[in-house]
C-alpha positions as a Python dict, from the first residue, in 0.01 Angstrom:
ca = {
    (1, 'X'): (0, 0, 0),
    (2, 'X'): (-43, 11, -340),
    (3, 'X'): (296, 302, -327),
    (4, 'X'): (473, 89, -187),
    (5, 'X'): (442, -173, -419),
    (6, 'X'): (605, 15, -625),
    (7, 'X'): (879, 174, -482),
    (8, 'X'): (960, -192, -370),
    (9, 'X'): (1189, -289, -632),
    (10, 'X'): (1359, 39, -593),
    (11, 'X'): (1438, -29, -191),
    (12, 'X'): (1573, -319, -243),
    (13, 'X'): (1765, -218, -558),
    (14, 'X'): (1975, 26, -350),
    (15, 'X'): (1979, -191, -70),
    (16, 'X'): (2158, -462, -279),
    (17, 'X'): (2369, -166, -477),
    (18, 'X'): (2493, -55, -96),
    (19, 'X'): (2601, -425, 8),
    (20, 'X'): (2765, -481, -308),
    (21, 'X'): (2964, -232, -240),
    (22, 'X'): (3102, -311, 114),
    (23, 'X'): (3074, -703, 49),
    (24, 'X'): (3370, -803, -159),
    (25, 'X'): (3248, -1133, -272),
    (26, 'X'): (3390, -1409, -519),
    (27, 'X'): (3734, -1333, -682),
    (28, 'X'): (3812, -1414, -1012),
    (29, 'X'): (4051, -1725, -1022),
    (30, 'X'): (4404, -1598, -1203),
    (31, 'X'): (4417, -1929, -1365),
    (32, 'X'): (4236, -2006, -1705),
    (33, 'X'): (4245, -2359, -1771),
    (34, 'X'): (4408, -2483, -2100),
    (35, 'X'): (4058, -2615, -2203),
    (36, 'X'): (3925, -2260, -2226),
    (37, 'X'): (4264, -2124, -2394),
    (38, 'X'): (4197, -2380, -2666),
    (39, 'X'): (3825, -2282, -2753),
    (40, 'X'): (3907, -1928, -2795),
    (41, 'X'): (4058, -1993, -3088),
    (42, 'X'): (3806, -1995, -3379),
    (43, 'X'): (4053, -2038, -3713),
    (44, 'X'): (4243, -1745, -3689),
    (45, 'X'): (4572, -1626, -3465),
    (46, 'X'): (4397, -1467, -3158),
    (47, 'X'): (4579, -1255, -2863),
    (48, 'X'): (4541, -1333, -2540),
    (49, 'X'): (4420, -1070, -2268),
    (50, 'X'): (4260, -1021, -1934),
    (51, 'X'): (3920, -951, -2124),
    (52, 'X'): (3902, -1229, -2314),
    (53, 'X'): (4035, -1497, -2048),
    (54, 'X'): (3769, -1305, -1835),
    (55, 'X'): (3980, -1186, -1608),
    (56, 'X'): (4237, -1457, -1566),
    (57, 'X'): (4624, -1387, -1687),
    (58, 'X'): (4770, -1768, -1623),
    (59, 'X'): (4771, -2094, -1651),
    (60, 'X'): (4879, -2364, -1412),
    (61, 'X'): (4997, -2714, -1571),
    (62, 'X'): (5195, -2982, -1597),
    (63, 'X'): (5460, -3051, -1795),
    (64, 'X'): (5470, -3382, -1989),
    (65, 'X'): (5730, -3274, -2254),
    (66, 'X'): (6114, -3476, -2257),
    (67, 'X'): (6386, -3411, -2495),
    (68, 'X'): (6601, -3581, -2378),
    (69, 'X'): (6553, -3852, -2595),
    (70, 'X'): (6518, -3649, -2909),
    (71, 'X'): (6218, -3772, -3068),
    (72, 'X'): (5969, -3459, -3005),
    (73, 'X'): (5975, -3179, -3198),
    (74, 'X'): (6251, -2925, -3113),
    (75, 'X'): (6194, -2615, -2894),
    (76, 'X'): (5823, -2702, -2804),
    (77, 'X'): (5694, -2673, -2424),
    (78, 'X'): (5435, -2932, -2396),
    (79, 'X'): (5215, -2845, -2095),
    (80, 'X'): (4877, -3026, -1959),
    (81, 'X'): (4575, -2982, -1695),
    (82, 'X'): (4215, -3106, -1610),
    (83, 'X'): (4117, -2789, -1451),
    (84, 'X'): (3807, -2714, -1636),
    (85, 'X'): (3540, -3013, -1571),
    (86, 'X'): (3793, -3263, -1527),
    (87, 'X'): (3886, -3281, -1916),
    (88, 'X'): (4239, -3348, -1972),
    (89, 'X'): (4366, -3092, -2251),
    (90, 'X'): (4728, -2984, -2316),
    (91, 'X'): (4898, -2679, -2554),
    (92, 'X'): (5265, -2637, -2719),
    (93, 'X'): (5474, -2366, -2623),
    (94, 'X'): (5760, -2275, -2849),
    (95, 'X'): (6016, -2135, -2641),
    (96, 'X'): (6362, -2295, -2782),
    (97, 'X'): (6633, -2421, -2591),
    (98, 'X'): (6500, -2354, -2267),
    (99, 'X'): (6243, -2639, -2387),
    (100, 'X'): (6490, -2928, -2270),
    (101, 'X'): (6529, -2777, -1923),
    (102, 'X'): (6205, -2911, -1853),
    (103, 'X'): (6088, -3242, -1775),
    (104, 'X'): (5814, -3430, -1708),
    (105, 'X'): (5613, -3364, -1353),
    (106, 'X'): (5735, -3010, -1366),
    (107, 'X'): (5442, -2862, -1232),
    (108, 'X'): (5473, -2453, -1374),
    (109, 'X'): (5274, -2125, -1329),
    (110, 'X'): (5261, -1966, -1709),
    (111, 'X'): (5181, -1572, -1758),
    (112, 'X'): (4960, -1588, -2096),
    (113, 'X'): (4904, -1255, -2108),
    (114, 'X'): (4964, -1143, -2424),
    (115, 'X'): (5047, -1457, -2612),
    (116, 'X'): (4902, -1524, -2921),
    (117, 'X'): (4719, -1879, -2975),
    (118, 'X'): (4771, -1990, -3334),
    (119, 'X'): (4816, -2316, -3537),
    (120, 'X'): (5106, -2380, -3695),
    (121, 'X'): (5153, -2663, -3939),
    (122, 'X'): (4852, -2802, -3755),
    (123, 'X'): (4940, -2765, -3417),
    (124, 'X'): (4807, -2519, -3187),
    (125, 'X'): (5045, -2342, -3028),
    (126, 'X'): (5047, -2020, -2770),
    (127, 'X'): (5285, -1800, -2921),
    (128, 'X'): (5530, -1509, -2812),
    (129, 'X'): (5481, -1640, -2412),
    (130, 'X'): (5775, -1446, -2200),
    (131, 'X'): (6070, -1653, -2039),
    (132, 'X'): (6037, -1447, -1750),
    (133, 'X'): (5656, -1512, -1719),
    (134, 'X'): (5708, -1889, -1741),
    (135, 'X'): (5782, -2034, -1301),
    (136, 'X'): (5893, -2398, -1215),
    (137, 'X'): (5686, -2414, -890),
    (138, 'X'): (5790, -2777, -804),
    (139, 'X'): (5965, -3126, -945),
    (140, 'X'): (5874, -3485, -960),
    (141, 'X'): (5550, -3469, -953),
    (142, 'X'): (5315, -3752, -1070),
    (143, 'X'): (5117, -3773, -1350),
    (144, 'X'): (4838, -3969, -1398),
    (145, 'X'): (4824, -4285, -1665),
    (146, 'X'): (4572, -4161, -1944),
    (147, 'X'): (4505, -4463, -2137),
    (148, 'X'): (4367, -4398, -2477),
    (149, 'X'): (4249, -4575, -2754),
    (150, 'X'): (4297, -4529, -3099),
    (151, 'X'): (3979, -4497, -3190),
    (152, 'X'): (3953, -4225, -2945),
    (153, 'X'): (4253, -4037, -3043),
    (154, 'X'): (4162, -4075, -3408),
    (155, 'X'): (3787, -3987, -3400),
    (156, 'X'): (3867, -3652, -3160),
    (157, 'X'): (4220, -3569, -3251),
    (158, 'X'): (4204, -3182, -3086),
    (159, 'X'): (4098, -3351, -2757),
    (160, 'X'): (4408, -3541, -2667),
    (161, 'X'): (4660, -3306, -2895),
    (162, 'X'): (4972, -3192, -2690),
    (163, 'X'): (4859, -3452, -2411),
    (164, 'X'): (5029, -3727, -2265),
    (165, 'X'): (4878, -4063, -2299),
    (166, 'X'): (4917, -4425, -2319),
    (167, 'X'): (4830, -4697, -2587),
    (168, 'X'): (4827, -5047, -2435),
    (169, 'X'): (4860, -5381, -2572),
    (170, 'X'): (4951, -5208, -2921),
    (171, 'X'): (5205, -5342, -3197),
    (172, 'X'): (5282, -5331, -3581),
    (173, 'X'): (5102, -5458, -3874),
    (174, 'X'): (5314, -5619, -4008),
    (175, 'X'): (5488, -5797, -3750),
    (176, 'X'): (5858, -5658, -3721),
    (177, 'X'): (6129, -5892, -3837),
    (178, 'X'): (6409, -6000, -3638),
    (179, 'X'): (6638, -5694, -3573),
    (180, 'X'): (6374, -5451, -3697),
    (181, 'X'): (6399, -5114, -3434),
    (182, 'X'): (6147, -4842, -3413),
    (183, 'X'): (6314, -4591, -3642),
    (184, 'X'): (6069, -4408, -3893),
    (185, 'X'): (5686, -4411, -3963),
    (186, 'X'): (5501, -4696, -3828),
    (187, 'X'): (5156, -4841, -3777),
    (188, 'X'): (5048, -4869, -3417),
    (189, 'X'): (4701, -5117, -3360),
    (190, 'X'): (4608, -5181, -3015),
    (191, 'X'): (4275, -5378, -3154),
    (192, 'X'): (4039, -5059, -3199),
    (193, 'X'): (4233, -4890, -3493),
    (194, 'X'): (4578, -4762, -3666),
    (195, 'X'): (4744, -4481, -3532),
    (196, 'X'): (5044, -4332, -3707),
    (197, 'X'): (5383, -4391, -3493),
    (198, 'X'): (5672, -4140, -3605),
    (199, 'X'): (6007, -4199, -3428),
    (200, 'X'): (6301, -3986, -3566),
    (201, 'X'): (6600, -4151, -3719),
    (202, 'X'): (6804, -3938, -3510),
    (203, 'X'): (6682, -3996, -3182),
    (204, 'X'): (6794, -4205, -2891),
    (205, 'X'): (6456, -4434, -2939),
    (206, 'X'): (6565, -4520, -3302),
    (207, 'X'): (6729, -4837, -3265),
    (208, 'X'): (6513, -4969, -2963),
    (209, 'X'): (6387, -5322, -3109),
    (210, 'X'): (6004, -5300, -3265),
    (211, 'X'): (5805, -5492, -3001),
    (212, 'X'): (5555, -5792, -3090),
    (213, 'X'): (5309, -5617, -2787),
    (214, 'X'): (5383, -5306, -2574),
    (215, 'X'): (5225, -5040, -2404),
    (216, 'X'): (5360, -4722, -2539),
    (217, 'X'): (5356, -4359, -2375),
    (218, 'X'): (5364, -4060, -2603),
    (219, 'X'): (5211, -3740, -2694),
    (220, 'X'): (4982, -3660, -2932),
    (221, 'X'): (5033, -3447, -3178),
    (222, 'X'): (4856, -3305, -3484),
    (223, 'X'): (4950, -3256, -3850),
    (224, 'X'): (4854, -3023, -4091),
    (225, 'X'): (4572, -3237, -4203),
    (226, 'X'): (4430, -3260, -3848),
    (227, 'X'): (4564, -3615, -3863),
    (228, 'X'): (4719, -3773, -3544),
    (229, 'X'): (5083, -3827, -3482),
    (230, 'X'): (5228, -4052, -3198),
    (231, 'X'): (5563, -3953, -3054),
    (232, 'X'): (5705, -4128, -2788),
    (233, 'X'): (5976, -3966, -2611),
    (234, 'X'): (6255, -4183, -2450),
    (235, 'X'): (6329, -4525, -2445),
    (236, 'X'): (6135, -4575, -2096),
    (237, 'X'): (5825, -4489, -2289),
    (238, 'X'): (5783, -4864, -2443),
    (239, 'X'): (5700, -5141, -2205),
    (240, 'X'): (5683, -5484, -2357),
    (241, 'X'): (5436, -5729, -2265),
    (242, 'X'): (5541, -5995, -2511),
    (243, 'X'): (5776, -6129, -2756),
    (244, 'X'): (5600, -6413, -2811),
    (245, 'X'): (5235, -6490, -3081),
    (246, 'X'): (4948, -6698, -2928),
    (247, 'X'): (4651, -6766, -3171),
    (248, 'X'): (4338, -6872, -3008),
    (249, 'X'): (4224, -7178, -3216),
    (250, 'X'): (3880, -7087, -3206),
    (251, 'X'): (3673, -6706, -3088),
    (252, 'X'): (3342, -6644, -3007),
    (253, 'X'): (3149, -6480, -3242),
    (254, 'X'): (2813, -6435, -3155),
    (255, 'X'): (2550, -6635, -2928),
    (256, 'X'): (2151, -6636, -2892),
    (257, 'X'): (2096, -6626, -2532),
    (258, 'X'): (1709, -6565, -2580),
    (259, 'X'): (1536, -6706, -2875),
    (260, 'X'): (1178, -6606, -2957),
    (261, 'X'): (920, -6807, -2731),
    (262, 'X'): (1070, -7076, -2528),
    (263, 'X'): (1456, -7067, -2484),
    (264, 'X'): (1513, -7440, -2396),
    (265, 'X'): (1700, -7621, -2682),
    (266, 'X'): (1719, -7305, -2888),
    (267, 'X'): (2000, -7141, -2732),
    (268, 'X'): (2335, -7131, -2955),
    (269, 'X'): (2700, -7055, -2963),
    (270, 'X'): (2850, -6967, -3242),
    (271, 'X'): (3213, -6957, -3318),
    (272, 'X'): (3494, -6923, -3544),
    (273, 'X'): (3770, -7170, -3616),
    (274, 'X'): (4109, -6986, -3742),
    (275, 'X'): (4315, -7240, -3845),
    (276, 'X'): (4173, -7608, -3976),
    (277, 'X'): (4023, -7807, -3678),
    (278, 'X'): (3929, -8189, -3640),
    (279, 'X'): (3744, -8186, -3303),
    (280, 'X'): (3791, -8563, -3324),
    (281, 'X'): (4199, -8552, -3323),
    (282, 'X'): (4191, -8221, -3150),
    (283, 'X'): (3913, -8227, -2869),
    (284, 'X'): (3723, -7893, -2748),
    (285, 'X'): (3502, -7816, -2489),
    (286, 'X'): (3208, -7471, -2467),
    (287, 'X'): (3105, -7421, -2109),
    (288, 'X'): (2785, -7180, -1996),
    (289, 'X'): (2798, -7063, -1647),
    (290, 'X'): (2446, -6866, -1547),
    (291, 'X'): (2500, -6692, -1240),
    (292, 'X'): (2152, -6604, -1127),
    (293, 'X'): (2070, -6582, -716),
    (294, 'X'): (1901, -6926, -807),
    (295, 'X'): (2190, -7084, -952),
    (296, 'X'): (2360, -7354, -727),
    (297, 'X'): (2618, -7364, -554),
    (298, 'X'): (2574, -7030, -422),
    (299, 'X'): (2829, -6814, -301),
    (300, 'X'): (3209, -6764, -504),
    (301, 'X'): (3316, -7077, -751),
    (302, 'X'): (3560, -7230, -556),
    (303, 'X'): (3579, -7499, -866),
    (304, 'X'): (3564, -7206, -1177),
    (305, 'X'): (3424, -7258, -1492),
    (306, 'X'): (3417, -7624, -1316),
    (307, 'X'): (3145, -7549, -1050),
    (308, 'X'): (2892, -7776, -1263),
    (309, 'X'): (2525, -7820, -1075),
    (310, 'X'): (2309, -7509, -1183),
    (311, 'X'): (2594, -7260, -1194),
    (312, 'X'): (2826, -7418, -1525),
    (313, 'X'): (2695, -7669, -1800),
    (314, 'X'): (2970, -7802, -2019),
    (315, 'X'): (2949, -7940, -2340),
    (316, 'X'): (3263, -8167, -2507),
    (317, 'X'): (3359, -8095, -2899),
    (318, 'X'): (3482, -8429, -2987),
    (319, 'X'): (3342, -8484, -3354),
    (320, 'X'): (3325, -8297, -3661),
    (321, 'X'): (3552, -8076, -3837),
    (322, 'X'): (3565, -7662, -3887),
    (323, 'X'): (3794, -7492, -4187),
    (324, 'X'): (3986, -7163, -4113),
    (325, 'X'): (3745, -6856, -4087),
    (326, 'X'): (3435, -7087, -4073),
    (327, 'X'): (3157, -7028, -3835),
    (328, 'X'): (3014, -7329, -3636),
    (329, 'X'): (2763, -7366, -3377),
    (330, 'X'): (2728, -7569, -3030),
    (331, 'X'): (2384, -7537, -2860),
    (332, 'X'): (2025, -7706, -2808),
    (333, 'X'): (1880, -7978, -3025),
    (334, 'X'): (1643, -7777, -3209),
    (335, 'X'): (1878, -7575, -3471),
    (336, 'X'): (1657, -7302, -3525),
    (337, 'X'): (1767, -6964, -3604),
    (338, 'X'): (1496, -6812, -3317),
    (339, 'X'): (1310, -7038, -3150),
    (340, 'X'): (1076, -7292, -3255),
    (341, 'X'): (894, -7135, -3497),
    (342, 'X'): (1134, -7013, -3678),
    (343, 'X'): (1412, -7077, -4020),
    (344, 'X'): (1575, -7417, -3989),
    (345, 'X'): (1992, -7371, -3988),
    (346, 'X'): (2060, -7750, -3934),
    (347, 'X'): (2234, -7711, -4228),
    (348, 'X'): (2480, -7481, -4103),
    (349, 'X'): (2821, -7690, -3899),
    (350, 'X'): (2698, -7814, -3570),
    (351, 'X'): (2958, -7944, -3409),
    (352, 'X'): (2768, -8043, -3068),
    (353, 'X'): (2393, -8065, -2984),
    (354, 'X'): (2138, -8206, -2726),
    (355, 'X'): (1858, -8194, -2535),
    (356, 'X'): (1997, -8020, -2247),
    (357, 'X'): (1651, -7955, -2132),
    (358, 'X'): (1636, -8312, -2026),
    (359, 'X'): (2048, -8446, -2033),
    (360, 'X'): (2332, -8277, -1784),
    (361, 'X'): (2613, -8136, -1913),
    (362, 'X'): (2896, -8346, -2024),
    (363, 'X'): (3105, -8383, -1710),
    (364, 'X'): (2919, -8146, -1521),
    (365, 'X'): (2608, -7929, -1531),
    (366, 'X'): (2219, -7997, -1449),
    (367, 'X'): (1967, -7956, -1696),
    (368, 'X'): (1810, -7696, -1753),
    (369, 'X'): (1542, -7471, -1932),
    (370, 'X'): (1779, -7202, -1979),
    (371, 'X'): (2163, -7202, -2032),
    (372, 'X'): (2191, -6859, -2020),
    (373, 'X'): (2043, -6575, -1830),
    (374, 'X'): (1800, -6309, -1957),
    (375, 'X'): (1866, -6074, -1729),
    (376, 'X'): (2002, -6012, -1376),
    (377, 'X'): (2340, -6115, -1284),
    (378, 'X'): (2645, -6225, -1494),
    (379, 'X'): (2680, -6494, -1732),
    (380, 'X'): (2975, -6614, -1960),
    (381, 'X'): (3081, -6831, -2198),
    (382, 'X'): (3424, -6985, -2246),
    (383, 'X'): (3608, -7228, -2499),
    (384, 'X'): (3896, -7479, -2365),
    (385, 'X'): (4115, -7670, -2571),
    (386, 'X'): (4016, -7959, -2373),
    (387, 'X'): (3723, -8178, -2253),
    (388, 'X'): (3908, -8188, -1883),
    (389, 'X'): (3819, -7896, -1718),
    (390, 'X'): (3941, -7790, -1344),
    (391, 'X'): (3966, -7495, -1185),
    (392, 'X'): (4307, -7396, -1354),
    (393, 'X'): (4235, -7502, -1666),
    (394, 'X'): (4286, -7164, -1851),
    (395, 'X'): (4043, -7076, -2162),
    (396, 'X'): (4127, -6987, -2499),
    (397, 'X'): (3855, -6698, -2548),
    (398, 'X'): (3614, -6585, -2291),
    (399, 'X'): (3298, -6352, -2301),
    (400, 'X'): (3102, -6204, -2023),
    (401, 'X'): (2749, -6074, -2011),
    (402, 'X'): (2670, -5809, -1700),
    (403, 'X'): (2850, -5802, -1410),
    (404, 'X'): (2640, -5890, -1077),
    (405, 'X'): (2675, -6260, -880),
    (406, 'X'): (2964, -6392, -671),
    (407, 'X'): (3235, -6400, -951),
    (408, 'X'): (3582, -6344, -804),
    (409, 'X'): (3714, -6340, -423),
    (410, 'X'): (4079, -6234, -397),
    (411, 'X'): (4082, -6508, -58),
    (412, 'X'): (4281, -6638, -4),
    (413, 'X'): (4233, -6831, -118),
    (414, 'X'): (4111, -6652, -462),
    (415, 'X'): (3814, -6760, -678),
    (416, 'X'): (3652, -6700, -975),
    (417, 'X'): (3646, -6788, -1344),
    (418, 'X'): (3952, -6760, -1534),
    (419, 'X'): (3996, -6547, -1850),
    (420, 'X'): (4186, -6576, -2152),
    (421, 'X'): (4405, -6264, -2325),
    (422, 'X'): (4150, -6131, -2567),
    (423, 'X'): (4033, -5782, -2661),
    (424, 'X'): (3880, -5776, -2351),
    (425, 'X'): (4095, -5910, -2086),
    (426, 'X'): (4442, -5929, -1976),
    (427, 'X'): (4582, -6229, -1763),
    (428, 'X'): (4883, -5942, -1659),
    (429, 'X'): (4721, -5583, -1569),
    (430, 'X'): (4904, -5400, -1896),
    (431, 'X'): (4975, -5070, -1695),
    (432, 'X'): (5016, -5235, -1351),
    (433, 'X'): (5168, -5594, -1465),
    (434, 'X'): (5012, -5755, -1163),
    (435, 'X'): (4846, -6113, -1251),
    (436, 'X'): (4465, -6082, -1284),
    (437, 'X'): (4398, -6396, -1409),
    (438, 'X'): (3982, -6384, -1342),
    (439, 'X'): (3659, -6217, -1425),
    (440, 'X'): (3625, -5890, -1240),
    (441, 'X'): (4010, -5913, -1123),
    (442, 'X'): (4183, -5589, -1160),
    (443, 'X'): (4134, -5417, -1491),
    (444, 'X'): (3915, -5735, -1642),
    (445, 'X'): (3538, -5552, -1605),
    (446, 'X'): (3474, -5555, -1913),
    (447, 'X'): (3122, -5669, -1989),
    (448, 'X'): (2810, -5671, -2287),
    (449, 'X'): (2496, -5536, -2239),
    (450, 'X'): (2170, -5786, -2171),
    (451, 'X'): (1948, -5726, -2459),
    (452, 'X'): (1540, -5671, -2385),
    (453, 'X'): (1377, -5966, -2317),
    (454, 'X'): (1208, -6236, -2545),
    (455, 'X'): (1273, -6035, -2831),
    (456, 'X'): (1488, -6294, -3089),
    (457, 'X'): (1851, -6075, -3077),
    (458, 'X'): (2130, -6249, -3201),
    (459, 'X'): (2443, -6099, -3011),
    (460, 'X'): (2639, -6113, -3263),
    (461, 'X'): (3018, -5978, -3174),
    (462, 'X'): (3162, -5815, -3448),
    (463, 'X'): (3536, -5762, -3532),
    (464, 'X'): (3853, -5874, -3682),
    (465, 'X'): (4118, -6117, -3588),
    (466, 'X'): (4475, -6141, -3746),
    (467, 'X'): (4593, -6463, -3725),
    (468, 'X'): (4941, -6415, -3813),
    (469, 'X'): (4967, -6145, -3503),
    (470, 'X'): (4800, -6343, -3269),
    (471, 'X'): (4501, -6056, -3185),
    (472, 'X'): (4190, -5879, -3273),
    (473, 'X'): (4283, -5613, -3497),
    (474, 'X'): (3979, -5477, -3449),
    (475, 'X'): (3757, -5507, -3107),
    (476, 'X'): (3475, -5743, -3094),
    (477, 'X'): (3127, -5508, -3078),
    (478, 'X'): (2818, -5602, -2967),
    (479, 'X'): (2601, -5557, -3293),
    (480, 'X'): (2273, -5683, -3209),
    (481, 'X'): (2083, -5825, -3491),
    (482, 'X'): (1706, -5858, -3430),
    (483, 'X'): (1561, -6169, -3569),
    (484, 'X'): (1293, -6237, -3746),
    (485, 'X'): (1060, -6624, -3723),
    (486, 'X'): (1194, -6601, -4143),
    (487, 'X'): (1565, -6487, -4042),
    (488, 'X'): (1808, -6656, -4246),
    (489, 'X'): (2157, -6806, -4216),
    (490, 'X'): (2324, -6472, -4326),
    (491, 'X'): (2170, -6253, -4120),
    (492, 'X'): (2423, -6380, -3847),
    (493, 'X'): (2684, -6454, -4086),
    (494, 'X'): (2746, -6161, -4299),
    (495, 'X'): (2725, -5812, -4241),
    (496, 'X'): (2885, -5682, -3909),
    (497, 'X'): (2971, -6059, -3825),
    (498, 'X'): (3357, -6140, -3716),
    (499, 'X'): (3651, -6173, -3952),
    (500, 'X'): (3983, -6297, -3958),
    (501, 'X'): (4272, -6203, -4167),
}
């Protein structure tokens, strides 16, 4: 027994040497995909063989590349895939002329054997790739929308280099004059940061007017000082959403939706005026809507941010005064900064307070304990310029919490809560242009994050609104601020708190 043991390992070594040799198993794809080709390159120019592509010789992309219009750099292939783990990753090719007989949805079989994968001026290029080895297997294919943000593009620039993508709701900084065009360097800010624009003098984009708001399609491409460059490449590539400004007369800033101890009458709203406001010539109204399983009516708001009973509590800004860029609050009777034990901010601008433990809401709304959820499903805030409030009345800023509950029914007839265009939501789908003109319609899922329980967080939203462009130059963020009985005024009005400019 004991021999055999040991000569084990042996039998079944040269039983699995035998199979292996009359069972031809897995084959070695012929296609590397362009995520691989770009990590073999470790700072210096490296050749491409079968060794190092283990055992692959080819790639197979798309091409996203036009020059047509004459705004991409000349002679340069530009060729994409998602073959390796579904990451989208794309190379150059310098190959000259035969560049512009190319086009986008060309989907092509490239022989890489023997190219050489270098930067050049920044750009990573495979070099020295035959004409021959280079096949057009089909035409017209589609390629998917790959919306980017800035921030994205700027934080990872070698991710999204040679790739197509799109920027949405984007525009200039400053806002182009009348009769301004897109020729030169430019400043692109689509709310979460500036990317640099570069459209050639020469090219058949130059003179296209400068947008207020577009989408724009381009490629990405990298300078020497692995800084990103956008380059559209036609005309088509710009699709303009508006030519028009609308400032929101007063954002959401921040809110505690769950105060130390007991929540009733120490739950807040606080919120930012950008231009001068007297409530009392210029009525607002802040509504809650908490929908927990609870919360009645039950089923979809037929009546919106109107529904009133237990799902919507509404409260009517009709005295006091806010400056530009001052915060003010709306909220329970107690004015504390977290709960009842805690710092006293009457002193800050309350614009509207009561007991809503006890009194309904103005117009509509039960009281209740608790105007906003702790956890579960969804609830929102929204501020009208108005104290009438139906069904289509449409908001001026909006802000969602989760995402569970009966919030939206496409119907018909359709019903849900209607959202404002903010750095969160679109009334028109920007890559579609469908209307989506409620919560949870279409592209509008965007939501914050409940915060642990009983804990004292102030959610407060940070970012930056330019009030001459009409937007949020830079995203709200949910920066929660944990709160403290002694907690002053500034710790929800300074650091990491909104802005406007």
């Amino acid at each position: 027994m004991k021999k055999f043991l040991v000569y084990l390992p042996l039998i079944l070594c040269a039983w699995a040497c035998q199979k292996s040799e009359t069972y031809p198993g897995g084959r070695i794809s012929p296609y590397i995909s362009i995520y691989d080709i770009r990590n073999l390159y470790k700072s210096k120019p490296v050749k491409l063989t079968q060794d190092n592509m283990l055992g692959s010789t080819s790639i197979a992309a798309m091409v996203v590349s036009d020059h047509s219009g004459g705004n991409l750099p000349v002679g340069l292939l530009i060729v994409q895939d998602a073959r390796r783990l579904s990451k989208l990753r794309g190379i150059a090719i310098p190959v000259g002329d035969v560049a512009n007989s190319y086009v986008p949805g060309d989907s092509v079989i490239i022989d890489v054997q023997g190219a050489v994968l270098e930067k050049v001026d920044g750009m990573l290029e495979l070099k020295d790739v035959s004409l021959t080895g280079i096949r057009k297997i089909s035409s017209g294919n589609a390629i998917p929308v790959n919306r980017v943000t800035t921030a994205a593009i700027l934080a990872n620039p070698g991710d999204y280099e040679s790739t197509l993508a799109i920027v949405v709701k984007a525009g200039f900084d400053p806002l182009p004059a009348k009769g301004d065009v897109l020729a030169g360097d430019k400043v692109l800010n689509d709310g979460f940061g500036n990317l640099h624009l570069r459209t050639e003098d020469t090219s058949a984009i130059a003179e296209v007017g400068a947008p207020v708001s577009a989408n724009f399609y381009g490629i990405v491409f990298v300078d020497k000082d692995n800084a990103p460059v956008f380059r559209m490449r036609k005309a088509a590539d710009v699709t303009v959403l508006s030519s028009e400004i609308t400032i929101a007369p007063v954002i959401i800033t921040g809110f505690m939706s769950d105060a130390s101890g007991a929540d009733g009458n120490y739950e807040y709203v606080q919120m930012m005026a950008t231009r001068d406001i007297d409530f009392a010539a210029t009525p607002f109204s802040l509504i809650v809507t908490n929908n927990a399983n609870a919360s009645t009516p039950t089923g979809y708001p037929s009546k919106g941010w109107a529904t009133g009973d237990k799902r919507s509590f509404k409260f009517n800004l009709y005295t006091g005064k806010a400056t530009k860029g001052s915060f003010f609050y709306v909220g329970g009777i107690g004015k504390k900064i977290n709960g009842s034990k805690s710092t006293d901010i009457s002193s800050a601008n309350w614009v509207r307070t009561f007991d809503y433990t006890t009194i309904g809401g103005d117009g509509f709304g039960a009281a209740t304990t608790g105007l906003m959820a702790n956890s579960g499903n969804a609830f929102g805030m929204a501020v009208f310029q108005d104290t009438v409030v139906t069904a289509d009345t449409k908001p001026v800023d909006v802000i969602w919490v989760s995402t569970g509950g009966s919030l939206f029914t496409a119907g018909p007839p359709a019903k849900g809560y209607r959202i404002a265009n903010t750095d969160f939501y679109d009334i028109i789908n920007p890559i579609t242009l469908e209307e989506q003109p409620y919560y949870r319609q279409g592209s509008n899922t965007l939501a914050l994050s409940y915060n642990t329980a009983d804990l004292g967080i102030f959610n407060m939203l940070g970012g930056v609104y330019n009030v001459s462009l009409g937007k949020w130059v830079q995203a709200r963020a949910q920066n929660n601020k944990q709160l403290t009985t002694t907690s002053a005024i500034t710790d929800i009005e300074g650091e990491g708190a909104t802005t406007i400019k």
